[in-house]
Structures are given as structure tokens and as C-alpha cells.
N, C-alpha and C positions, 0 to 999 in steps of 0.2 A: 654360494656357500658362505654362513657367515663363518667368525673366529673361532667359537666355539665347537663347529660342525669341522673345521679342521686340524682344530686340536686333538679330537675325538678320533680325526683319520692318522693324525699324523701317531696318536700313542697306541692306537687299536692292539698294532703286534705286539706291546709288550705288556699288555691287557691290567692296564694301567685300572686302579680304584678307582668308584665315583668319590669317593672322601680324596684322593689325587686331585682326580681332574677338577673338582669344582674348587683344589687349594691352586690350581692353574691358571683357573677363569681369574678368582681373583686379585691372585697376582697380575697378571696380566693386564685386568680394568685397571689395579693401583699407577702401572707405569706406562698404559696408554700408548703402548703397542701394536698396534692393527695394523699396518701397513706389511707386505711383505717386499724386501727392498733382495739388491744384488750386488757382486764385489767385481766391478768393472765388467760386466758382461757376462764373466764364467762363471762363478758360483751358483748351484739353484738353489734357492730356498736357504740359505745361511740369513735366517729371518730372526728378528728378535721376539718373536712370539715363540718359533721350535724351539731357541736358543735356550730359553727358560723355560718353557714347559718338559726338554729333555732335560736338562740339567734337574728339576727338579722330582721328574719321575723317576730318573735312574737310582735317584738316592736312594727312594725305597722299595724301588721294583726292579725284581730279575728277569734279566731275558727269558724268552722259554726254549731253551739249547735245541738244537735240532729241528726248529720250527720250518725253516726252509731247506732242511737237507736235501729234498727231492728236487727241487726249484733248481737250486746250486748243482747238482749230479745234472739234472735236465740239458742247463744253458755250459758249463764249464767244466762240464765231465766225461767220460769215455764210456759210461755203462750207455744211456740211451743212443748217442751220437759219436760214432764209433770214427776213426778217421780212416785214410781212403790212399792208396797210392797212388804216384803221377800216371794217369791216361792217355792216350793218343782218341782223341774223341772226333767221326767223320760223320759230318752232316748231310744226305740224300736230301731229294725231291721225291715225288711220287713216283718219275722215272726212273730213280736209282744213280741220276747224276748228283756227283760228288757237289756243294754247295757249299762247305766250309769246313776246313781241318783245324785242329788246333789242340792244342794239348793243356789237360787237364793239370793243375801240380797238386802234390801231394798235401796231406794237411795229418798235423798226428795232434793225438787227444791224450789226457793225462788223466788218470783218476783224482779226484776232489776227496782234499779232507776236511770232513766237517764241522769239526771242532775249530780249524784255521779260517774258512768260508763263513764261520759265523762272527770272530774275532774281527777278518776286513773288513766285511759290505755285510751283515748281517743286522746293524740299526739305519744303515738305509736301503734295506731290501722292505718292501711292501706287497701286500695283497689289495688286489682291487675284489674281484668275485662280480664282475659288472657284464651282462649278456645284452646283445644285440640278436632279434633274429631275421633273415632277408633271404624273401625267396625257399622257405622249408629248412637253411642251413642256419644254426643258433651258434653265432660265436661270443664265445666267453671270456675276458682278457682275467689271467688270475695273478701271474707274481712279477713284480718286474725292479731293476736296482739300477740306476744311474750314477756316473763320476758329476763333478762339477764341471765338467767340460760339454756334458751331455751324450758323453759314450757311456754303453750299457747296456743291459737286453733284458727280454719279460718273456711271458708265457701264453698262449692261449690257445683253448681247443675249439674244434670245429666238428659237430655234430649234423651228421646226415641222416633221414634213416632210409633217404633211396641209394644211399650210397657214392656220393658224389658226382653224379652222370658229366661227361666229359674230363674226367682228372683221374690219371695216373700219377700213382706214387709208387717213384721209383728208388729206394735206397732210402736216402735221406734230402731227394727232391722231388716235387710237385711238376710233373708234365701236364701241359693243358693242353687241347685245342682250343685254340682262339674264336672259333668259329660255332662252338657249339652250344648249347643251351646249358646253363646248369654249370659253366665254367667258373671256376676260381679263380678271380684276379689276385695280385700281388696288392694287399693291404696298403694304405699310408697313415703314416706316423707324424703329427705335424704337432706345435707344439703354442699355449693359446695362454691370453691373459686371463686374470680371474674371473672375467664377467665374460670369456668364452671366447674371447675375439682370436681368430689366429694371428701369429706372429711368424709365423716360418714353418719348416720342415726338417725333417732329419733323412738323412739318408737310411734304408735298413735292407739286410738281406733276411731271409726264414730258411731253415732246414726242420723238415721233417724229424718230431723228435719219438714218435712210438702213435701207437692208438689201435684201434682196430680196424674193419671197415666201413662200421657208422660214424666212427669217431676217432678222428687224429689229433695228438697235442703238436704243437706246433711252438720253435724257437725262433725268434724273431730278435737280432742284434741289430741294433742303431748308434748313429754318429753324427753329431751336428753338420749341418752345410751352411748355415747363418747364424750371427747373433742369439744369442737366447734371451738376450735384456726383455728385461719383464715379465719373462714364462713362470704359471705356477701351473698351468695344466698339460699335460698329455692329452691326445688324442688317437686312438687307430680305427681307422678309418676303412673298412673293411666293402668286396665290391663284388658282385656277382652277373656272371653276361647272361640273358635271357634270350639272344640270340643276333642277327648281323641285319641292318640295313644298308639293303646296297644300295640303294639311290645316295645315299649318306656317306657312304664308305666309310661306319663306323659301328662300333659294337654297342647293343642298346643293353643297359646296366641298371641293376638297383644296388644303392649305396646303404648304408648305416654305418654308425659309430658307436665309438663308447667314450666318452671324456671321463679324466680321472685326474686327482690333484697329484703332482709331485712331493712325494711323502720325505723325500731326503737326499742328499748328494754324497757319493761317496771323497773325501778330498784326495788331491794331488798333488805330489811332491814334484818340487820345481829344480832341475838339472841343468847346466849350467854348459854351453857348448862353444865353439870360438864365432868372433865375430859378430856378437849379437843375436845368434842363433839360441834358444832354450828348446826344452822337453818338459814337459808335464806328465808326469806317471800316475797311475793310479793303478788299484788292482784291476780294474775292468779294461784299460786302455792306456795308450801312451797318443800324447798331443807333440807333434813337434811344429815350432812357430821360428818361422825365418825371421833375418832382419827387416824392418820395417822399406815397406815397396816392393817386394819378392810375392809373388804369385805362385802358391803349390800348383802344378800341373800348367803351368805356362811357362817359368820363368828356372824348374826345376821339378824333380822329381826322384825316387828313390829306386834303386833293385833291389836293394838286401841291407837287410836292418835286423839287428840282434839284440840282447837283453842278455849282460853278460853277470853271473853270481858270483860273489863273494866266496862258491865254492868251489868256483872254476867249472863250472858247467853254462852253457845257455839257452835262453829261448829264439829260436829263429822264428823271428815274425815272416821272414820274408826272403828268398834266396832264387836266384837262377840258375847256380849246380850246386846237388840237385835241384831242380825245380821246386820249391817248398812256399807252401802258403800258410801259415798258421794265424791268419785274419780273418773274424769275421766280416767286419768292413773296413773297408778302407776308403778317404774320399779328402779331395782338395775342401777344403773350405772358402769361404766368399772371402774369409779376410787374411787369405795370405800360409794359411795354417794346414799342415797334414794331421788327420786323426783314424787311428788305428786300433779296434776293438781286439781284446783277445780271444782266443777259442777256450782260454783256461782263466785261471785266479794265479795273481800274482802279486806276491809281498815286493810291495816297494823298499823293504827295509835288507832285501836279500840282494838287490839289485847293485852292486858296483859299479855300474856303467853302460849306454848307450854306444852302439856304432850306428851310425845310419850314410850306406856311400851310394851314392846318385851320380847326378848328370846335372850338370846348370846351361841349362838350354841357349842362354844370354851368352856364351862365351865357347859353347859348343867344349865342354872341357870336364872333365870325370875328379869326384871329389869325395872325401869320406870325412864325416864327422864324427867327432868322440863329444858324451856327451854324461857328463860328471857331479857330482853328488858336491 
């Protein structure tokens, strides 16, 4: 994709003039900008090509207000994706012996306002509208909005018109048999240089966000597990079982994808915690980053982590009484770092203050951090 073909993606939503974009192009050829660079690893796309081409389209273009209301209500809302109270959930065999207990925790959802959803992450929310089709099922990747840390989440439907043969949806999750033809695997999300090359992956979970029974939309929240140095594209990578070889003892699959540039990054305000410990906020997610040599999920790890407002109220990301999960992902990172997506939209400028109290494995010894503006 050349510069011109990304400047076109990156101003599309806010349906920038050709008299704009081509006073873009020029600027642009003036100051010899092509390259797009990154600010130690975390920022995406804080490139000097968006830098000036948004600064210069906003001067004389208005957003279009409510562009992605539906998007925003889909992925951080309560109308589609309704939340759920804690479970007791027991897993059977075919004989009916018990195989795994465990219990469900709760998650609550918040209604999205749109006029606020559009002020946060509304100039780095994007449409791709990019289809893949594999095996009779056509998937569609349509809106999706990232932080600079690479937490964030998109959209996309999946169209059957036999109906999805081996995939129950249950609630707002996808049951498969693994065994069967026509099965739905669990997508990947992996994240690629400009000439395509992969660099890594993200972590992502999906819920069921509506649709009918030829056709489901689907919410899919993601979270970096590596580096992002160098990524200007996304990927999802989308997989379907055509059925089992046993001699193999493995399931035989057709793949496709969809690649699509990174249209913009939402930023993150940097929170300030003892000992060298920080927090990164953003409206989509919170990064919390230990002191340098600390391994998330080896060396530590967290139970209950809040989001405390300036109006004396909070967000429980994470609790064990009650049982409460209000994370879409959550995942250690390669370099030492915890990242945690939200189920809602949240104003960093509301936010007072972090607690996050764990366990540091190293000392066998229980710890609560405050983590301050």
C-alpha cells in the first residue's frame, strides 16, 4: 500500500475532500515523510504522515457524530452483550461423569454514551468492510479501535446460509464440536509490517454479539502478548475444520484472512505507582508495567484490581468476593507487563486512581498497589 493509499484509509471516516487530501499529498511530498516510525515500542502509528494529514483535515472537516454509535454500543455496551452472573459451571463426559467444576464469575455491562464514545476513541475507531470467504462461510472484518499499547477490540460477521453445521450459540458464546465438519475455530489476530510480514500476535477472546441463524456479528477484544515495534497492519485470521484425521490426530482446516492497516491509536495516560511500578490507561484498557526484571504471571500476579472516580464510585475490573470479572482479556505480556481490556469506555480524566493487590510469587507475600495520577 503506497502513502497516498493510506492516507485515503487513514481520513476515509471523516470523509475528508479530494481538494483536502490532495493539499495532504502535497504537503506531505514537501516534508518527505514516508516512513511510518514508533515511540519505544508502544505507540501505533503516531506517524508523521497521520500526524499532518490529521491535523490538517480536522481544520476543515467535521466528524460525522454518531458514525460508529452501533460499533461503540456492539463492543462497550449493554444493549447487544448483556452481562451475566457468577455460575457454578459442571463439565460431563458422554457418560455423565463429572470432568471439571468451576465456577463462572460475574461480569456487568454499562450502557455507552454516544456523544462521550465518540469524544474518546471515535478519531481512532476505523472501518475496514474487508471479506474473506472459506468453506461456504463469508467473514467480514467491519469496525475495530485500538490504544497505543494495542488493547482494543473490532467487529465482524459470519455468514452461513447452511447454518453453521457443528456450532452452537449459546448466550453470548460459540460451542463447537471439535470433531465435526463445518466447525468454527477460534480466529487469530496477529499483527504484520507494511510489506505484510508478521511481527507477533495478540491475545483475543470473542462473544457472541447478535445476528440471526445465517448470520452472527461477532465481538472480538484483543491485547498485545509482544512487542508491537514495527506493526502498521492487523491481521484476522479466521479457520474452519473440514473434518479429523486420525492417523494425524489432528483436525484438517481451511484458513483465510483479512489484512488491514492500522488506522490510529487511541493514547494513554501514564499513572505513577511505588517502586517503579506504572499504569497506562486508556479508554479501551489499563497496562500495568512492573519494575524492570518482574515477570507478569511468574514473578506476580493480581486478584482484584479497581478504577477508583473522582466521584467516589468504581470500576471493578477484577474481584474474588464477589467473584467479578469485568475483563475482556486479560494476559501477562513477554516483557514483564499485565494488560487488561475493558468490557466498557472509560474517561481516563474521571479516573483518581488505581489499586491493583496481588501476590509476588518471588517472596511468597500478598501486596496492594496504589497507582496515581
Amino acid at each position: 500500500m503506497n502513502d497516498h493509499m493510506k492516507i485515503r484509509r487513514a481520513l476515509g471516516p471523516m470523509h475528508a475532500s479530494e481538494d483536502t487530501l490532495e493539499e495532504v499529498f502535497a504537503m506531505i511530498e514537501r516534508e518527505d515523510t514516508r516512513r511510518y516510525t514508533r515511540h519505544t515500542g508502544r505507540r501505533a502509528l503516531r506517524t508523521a504522515i497521520i500526524a499532518a494529514a490529521l491535523a490538517l483535515a480536522l481544520a476543515g472537516t467535521a466528524w460525522a457524530v454518531g458514525e460508529y454509535t452501533g460499533f461503540f454500543q456492539t463492543v462497550f455496551g449493554n444493549e447487544s452483550i448483556g452481562g451475566w452472573d457468577t455460575e457454578n459451571e459442571t463439565l460431563t463426559d458422554e457418560d455423565g461423569n463429572v470432568v471439571k467444576e468451576y465456577i463462572v464469575p460475574g461480569q456487568e455491562r454499562v450502557a455507552v454514551d454516544p456523544d462521550q464514545a465518540q469524544e474518546l476513541v471515535g478519531d481512532a475507531t476505523a472501518s475496514v468492510g474487508a471479506s474473506v470467504t472459506i468453506e461456504g462461510v463469508t467473514f467480514t472484518v467491519e469496525d475495530f479501535v485500538m490504544d497505543e499499547y494495542g488493547m482494543g477490540a473490532l467487529t465482524y460477521t459470519m455468514e452461513d446460509p447452511e447454518g453453521f453445521p457443528g456450532v452452537e450459540f449459546d448466550a453470548s458464546f460459540i460451542r463447537s464440536d471439535p470433531l465435526a465438519g463445518g466447525t468454527l475455530l477460534d480466529p487469530l489476530l496477529t499483527v504484520h509490517d507494511g510489506s505484510g510480514k508478521q511481527l507477533g500476535w495478540l491475545d483475543s477472546e470473542q462473544l457472541v454479539a447478535g445476528g440471526t441463524d445465517t448470520k452472527k456479528t461477532m465481538a472480538l477484544y484483543f491485547a498485545p502478548v509482544e512487542s508491537l515495534d514495527g506493526a502498521e497492519q492487523l491481521k484476522l485470521t479466521f479457520a474452519v475444520a473440514t473434518g479429523y484425521d486420525a492417523a494425524k490426530g489432528e483436525l484438517d482446516t481451511k484458513e483465510g484472512g483479512v489484512l488491514f492497516p492500522m488506522a490510529g491509536a487511541v493514547d494513554a495516560e501514564t499513572l505513577t505507582g511505588p517502586e517503579g511500578w506504572s499504569a497506562g490507561l486508556s479508554p479501551v484498557g489499563l497496562m500495568i508495567t512492573p519494575p524492570e526484571g518482574m515477570r507478569g504471571g511468574y514473578d506476580y500476579y493480581f486478584n482484584d484490581v479497581a478504577l477508583h472516580m473522582a466521584d467516589g464510585t468504581e470500576y471493578v475490573l477484577k474481584q474474588d468476593e464477589p467473584y467479578m470479572y469485568n475483563i475482556t482479556v486479560g494476559v501477562h505480556c513477554h516483557d514483564g507487563g499485565t494488560a487488561m481490556t475493558f468490557d466498557r469506555l472509560v474517561d481516563p480524566a474521571e479516573v483518581q486512581s488505581v489499586t491493583a493487590a496481588g501476590r509476588d510469587t518471588r517472596t511468597d507475600t500478598d501486596f496492594t498497589l496504589t497507582f496515581t495520577k
